[in-house]
N, C-alpha and C positions, 0 to 999 in steps of 0.2 A: 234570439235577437228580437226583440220588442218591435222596432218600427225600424223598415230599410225601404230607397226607395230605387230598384231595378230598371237600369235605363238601356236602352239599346237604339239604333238607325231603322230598326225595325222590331216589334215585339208583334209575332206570331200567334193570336190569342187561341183560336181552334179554328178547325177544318170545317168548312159548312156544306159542302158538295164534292162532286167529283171532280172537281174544277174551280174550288173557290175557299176562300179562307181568310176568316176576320183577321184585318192585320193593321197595325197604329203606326204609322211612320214617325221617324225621333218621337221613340213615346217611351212611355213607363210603366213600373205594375210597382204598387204602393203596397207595400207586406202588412201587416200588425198581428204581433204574437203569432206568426204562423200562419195566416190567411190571409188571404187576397182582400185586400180593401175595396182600392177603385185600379183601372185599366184607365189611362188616357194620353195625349199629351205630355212628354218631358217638361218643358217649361210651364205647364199650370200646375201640371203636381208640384212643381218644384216651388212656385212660387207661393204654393200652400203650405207647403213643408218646407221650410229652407231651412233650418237647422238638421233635417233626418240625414242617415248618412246614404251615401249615393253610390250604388256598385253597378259596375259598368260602365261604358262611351257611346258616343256616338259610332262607333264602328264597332260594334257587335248585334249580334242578333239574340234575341229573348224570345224562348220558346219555352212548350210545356215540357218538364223532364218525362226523358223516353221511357216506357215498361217494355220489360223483356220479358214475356207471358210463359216462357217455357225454357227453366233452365234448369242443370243438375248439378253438375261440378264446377270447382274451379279450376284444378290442375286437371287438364285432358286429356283422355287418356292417349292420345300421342305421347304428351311431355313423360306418360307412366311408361311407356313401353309398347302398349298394345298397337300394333298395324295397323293403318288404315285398310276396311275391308268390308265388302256388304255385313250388313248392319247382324246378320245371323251367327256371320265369321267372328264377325268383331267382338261382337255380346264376349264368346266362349275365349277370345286371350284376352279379355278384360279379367277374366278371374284370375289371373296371373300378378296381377300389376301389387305393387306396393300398396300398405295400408297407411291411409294418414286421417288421423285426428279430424273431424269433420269441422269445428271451429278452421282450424286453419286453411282449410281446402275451402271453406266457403267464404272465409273474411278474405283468402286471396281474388274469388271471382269479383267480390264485394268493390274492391280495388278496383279491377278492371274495368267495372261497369262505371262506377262513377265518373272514371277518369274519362270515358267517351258518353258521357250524357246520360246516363241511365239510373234514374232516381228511383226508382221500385223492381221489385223481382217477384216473378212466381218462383218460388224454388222449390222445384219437382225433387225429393231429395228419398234416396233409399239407401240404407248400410250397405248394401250388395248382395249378389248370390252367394248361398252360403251361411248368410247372416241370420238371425230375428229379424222381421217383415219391419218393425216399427217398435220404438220405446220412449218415453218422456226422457231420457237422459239424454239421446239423440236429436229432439226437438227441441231443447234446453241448449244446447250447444250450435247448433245452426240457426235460430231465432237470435240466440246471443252475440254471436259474428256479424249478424247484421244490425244489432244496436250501437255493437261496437262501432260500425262502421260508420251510421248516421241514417242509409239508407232506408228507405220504408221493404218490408216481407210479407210476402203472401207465403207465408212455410204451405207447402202438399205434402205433407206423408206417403210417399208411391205405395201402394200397397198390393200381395198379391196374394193367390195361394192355390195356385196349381201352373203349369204350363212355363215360366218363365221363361227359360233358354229356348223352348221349342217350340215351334207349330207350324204345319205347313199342309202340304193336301196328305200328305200320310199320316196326320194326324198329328197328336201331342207329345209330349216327353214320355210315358209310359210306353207309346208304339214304339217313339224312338229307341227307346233303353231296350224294345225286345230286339233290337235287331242287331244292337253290341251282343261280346262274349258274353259269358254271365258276369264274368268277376266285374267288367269292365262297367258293365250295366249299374251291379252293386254298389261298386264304388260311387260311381256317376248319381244314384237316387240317393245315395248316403249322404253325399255332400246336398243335393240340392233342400236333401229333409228342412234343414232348419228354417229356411225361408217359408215354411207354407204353415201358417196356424190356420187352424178351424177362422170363419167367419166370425163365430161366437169369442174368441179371444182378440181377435183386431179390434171387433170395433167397442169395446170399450175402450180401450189404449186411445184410440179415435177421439173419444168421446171426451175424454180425459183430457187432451192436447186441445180440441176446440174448447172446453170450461177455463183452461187456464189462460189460455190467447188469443180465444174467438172471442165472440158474439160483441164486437166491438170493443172492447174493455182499454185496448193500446192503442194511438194514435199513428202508429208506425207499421203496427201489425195486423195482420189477417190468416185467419187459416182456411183454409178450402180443401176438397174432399179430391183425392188422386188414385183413384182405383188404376193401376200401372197401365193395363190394354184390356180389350173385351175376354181375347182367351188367356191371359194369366188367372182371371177372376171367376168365380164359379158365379152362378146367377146369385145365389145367398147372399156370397161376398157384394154384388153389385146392387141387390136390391137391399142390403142395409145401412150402403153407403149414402145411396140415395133417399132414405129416409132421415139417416143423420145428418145429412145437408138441410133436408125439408128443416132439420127442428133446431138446426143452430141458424138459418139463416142465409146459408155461405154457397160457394161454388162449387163446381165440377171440372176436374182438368183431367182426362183419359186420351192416351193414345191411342189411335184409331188408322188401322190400315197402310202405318207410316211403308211396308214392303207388299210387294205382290204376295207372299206365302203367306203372310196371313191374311188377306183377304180367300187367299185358296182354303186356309183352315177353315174359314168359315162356313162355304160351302160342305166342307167336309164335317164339318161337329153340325151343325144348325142347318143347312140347308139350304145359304142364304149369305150375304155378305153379314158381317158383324155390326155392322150399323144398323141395317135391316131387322137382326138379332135383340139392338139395343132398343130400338121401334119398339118391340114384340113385348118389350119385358115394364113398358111405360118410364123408360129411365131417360128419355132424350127429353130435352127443353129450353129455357132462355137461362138457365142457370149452370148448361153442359159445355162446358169448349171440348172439342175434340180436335186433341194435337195431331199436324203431321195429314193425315187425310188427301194422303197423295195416291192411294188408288181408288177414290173413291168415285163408285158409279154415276149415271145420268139419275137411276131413283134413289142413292144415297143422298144425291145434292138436294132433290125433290125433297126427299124427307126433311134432311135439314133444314130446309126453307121452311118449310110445312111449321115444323116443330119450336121455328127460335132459334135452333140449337148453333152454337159458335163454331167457329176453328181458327186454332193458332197454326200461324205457317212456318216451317224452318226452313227454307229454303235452301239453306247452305249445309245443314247437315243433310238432306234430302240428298243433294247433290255428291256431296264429300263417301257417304255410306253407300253410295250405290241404291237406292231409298226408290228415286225418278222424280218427275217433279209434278207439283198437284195444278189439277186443271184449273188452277186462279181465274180465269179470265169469265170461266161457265159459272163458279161460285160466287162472285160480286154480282154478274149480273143476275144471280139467283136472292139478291138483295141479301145473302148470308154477311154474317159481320164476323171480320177477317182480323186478330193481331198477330205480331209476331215476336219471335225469340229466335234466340242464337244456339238451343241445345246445349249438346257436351262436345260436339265436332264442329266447330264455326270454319269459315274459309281460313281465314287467319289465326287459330287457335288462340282467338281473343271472343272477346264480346261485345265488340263494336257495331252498335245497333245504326250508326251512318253507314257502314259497308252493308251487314243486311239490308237496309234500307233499298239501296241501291242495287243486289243483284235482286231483288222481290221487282223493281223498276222493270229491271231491264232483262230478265230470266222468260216475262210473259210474251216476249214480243215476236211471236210468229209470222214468220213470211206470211205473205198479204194486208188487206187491210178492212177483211170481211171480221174479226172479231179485237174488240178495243184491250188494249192489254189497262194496264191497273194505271193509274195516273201520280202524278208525286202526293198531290194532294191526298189520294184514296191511301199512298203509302205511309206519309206522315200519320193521319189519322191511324192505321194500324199501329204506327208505332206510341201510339200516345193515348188518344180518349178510348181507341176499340182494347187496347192492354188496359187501361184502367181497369172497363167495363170486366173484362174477361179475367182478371186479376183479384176482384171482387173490391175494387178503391173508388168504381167509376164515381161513385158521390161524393167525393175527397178531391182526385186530380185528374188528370189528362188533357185539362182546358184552363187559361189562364181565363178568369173572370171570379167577380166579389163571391166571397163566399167560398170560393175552393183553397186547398190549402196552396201555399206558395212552393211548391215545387217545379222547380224549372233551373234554365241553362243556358249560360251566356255562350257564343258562338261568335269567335273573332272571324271579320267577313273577309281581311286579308287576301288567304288562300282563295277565299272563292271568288274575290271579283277581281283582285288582280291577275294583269294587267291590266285587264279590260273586261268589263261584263256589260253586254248592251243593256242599259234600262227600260228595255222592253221584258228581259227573263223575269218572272216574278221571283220573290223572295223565296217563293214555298218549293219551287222548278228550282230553283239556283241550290237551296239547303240541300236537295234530294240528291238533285245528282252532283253537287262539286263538293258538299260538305262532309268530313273526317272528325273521325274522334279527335285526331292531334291537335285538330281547330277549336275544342272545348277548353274555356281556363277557368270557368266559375262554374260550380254548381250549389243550389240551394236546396234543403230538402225540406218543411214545415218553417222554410225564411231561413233557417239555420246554414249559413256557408261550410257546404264539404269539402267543396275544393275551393282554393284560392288562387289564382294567376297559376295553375297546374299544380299545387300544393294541395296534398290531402290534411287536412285540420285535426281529425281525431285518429288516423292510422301512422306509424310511423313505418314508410316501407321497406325500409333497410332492415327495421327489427325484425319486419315481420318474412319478408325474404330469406333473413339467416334463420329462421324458425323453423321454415320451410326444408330448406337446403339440411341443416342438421337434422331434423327428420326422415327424411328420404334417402340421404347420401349413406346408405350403410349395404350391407349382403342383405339378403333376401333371408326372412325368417324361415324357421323350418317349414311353415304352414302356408308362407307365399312360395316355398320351391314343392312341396305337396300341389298344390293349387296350378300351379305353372305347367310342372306334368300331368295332373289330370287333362288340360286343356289340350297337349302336344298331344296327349293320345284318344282323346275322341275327335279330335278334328275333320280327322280322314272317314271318320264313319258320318260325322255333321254333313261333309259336303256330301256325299251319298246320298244322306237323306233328302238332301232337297235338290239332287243333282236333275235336272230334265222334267222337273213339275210342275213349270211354266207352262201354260198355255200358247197355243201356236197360231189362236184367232186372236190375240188382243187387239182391238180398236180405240186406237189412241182416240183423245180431244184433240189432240193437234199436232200435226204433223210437220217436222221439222225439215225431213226431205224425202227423197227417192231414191229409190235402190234401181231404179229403167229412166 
């Protein structure tokens, strides 16, 4: 689309404080080929351009399309089968679940996100356990599902090569496996083999994915470097990730301490929390997001501060897995820079980044009124210029102003101010907390319309629903009912392993209530 000119009651331009946010009332954002022109005034643009064409009313809201900084799938593994379950449990009937074509499973989340506002993805994406760690056949097919779709992609390659399923204060997958039968053991290292290459075989595969899609070459695309968690990765594995970020240019997106057991493993391999670890090894900095960082200490936070270093928050799979929730309220005021994502377990088994939005609101607000929980404005910015940043687009989108690309999101204001909304709520307080995906009907990505009045423009979702559904709907392969028993029958020695390894002095950040 050449020249459009985006109108709304309000256009949202970016977040400037914890408390404030440039905003143009009846105003406009004037596109060309893809980029933001000018921000101003409806009627002066208009009267500039009166031939361009005009999408939107005066009853919508124009914001910047939201980043979802940490996401994996698209069919979840609810909708596969696997239980909702602490995040340990879970992992191991994940190996169970049906196998689907990765195009499909990504153009369906692709779907989802647009359809509630969300114009860019980090897509944290792995084959599974079991699998090869990474391959260009596989980055070729989920880079592709999102061109399909219209969407901008940050593809992560997860990668690992030791620990996956395990780790807790008893240590790794190998202590674990000594403590099965033997067969049981055997089988269990058998399957996990093919997932672990040397270091020295990943990262060219790495190297090869960022030549063909990094170092800016697509205007849609970005790759960034996804070492899975500190103990899936041996230090090799993590200091040559960290070097091939250094020489393409790009980011870091690691999971970090999303459960208490691994923070326990830490102590137990290192001596030390695994942030602490990632300190030690010169990998932390303004180029690291660390996803998830819900147990992370009072000198974890330090360090991060110290160092740059980011984190994306999940709030709701945090919650959903049994995860806890991360001390938000200590990490903002540690001036740390915060975005967020919707994971593979959302509340809603959707990806609706206004519901995240909204329990990140309202999730921080602990009885009293000695520590400030995160504000709409601090929220919105996560979900937008801090994903940018953390996503590696931040010089592309996340703020509507000249120069950035036109990506953004009409928001019909309907639901939110009727009946009544006093015009004292700012626009930025009203979007946060009364705005839904169901209230998005346009969205634009480099100016191009992907949605239209709720109409997706280059998906067709009925095709791609029954693509879905005839892929899945069948018996389970021999290799998925292999897979399914393996699962049934180490379970019972999983929970063993980490059964009573918790700690019994934990000291919360904040206390919800009393037990006297």
């Amino acid at each position: 689309m050449p020249l459009s000119l985006i109108r709304g009651k309000y256009v949202v331009c970016k977040v400037t404080g914890a408390d404030s946010a440039e905003v143009v009332s009846d105003g406009a954002v004037l596109q060309r080929d893809g980029a933001v022109e000018a921000v101003g005034g409806y009627e002066e643009l208009r009267r500039q351009h009166p031939d361009v064409e005009v999408i939107g009313t005066g009853n919508h809201i124009v914001m910047p399309g939201m980043v979802n900084d940490h996401f994996h799938v698209g069919l979840t593994p609810f909708q596969m089968g696997a239980p909702d379950l602490p995040l340990e449990m879970w992992s191991l009937h994940r190996i169970g679940v049906r196998a689907i074509d990765p195009y499909l499973d990504q153009l369906y989340g692709a779907v989802q996100m647009i359809e509630t506002g969300t114009t860019a993805v980090q897509a944290i994406h792995s084959p599974g356990r079991g699998y090869g760690p990474v391959s260009m056949e596989i980055a070729d097919k989920v880079i592709d599902a999102y061109q399909t779709s219209g969407m901008r992609v940050s593809y992560a390659p997860s990668v690992v090569d030791q620990n996956s399923m395990v780790a807790g204060a008893g240590g790794g997958e190998a202590d674990f496996a000594a403590q099965m039968p033997t067969e049981l053991a055997e089988r269990y290292l058998s399957f996990m083999a093919p997932s672990y290459w040397p270091a020295g075989e990943i990262i060219p595969v790495l190297d090869e994915i960022c030549r063909k899609y990094g170092d800016n070459q697509h205007e849609r695309v970005q790759v960034t470097m996804a070492p899975s968690n500190v103990h899936r990765c041996s230090d090799e594995l993590l200091a040559g990730i960290k070097e091939l970020a250094g020489r393409h240019s790009t980011g870091i997106h690691i999971h970090l301490q999303e459960t208490v057991y691994q923070k326990l493993y830490g102590f137990t391999a290192y001596g030390k929390t695994p942030l602490q670890h990632l300190y030690d090894l010169g990998f932390l900095g303004p180029e690291v997001v660390c996803g998830h960082s819900v147990w992370a200490t009072e000198e974890d936070v330090r360090l991060m501060a110290e160092t740059g270093t980011n984190i994306c928050h999940n709030a709701s799979s945090n919650l959903r897995l049994q995860s806890g929730i991360a001390p938000m309220g200590r990490i903002l005021a540690a001036g740390i820079k915060v975005a967020i994502g919707s994971d593979e377990a959302g509340l809603n088994d959707d990806k609706d980044l206004f519901q995240e939005m909204r329990l990140v609101l309202k999730i921080h607000r602990v009885p009293g009124i000695d520590l400030e929980p995160p504000t709409s404005y601090q929220v919105l910015e996560m979900a937008t210029a801090n994903g940018a940043y953390a996503s590696w687009f931040g010089d592309r989108i996340g703020t509507l102003e000249p120069g950035k690309r036109a990506d953004m999101v009409l928001v019909d204001m309907r639901n939110i101010e009727e009946p009544f909304l006093d015009p004292r709520v700012s626009v930025v307080d009203a979007l946060v907390h009364r705005g839904r995906g169901i209230d998005v009907d346009t969205v634009l990505v480099d100016g191009e319309v992907v949605l239209r009045d709720k109409e997706l423009t280059r998906v067709d979702k009925e095709i791609l629903f029954r693509e879905i559904r005839d892929a899945l709907d069948r018996p389970l392969s021999a290799q998925e009912e292999e897979r399914r028993e393996l699962a049934r029958l180490v379970e019972p020695h999983l929970r063993r392993f980490y059964s009573g390894t918790t700690q019994s002095d934990m000291t919360p950040f904040a206390a919800y209530n009393s037990r006297a």
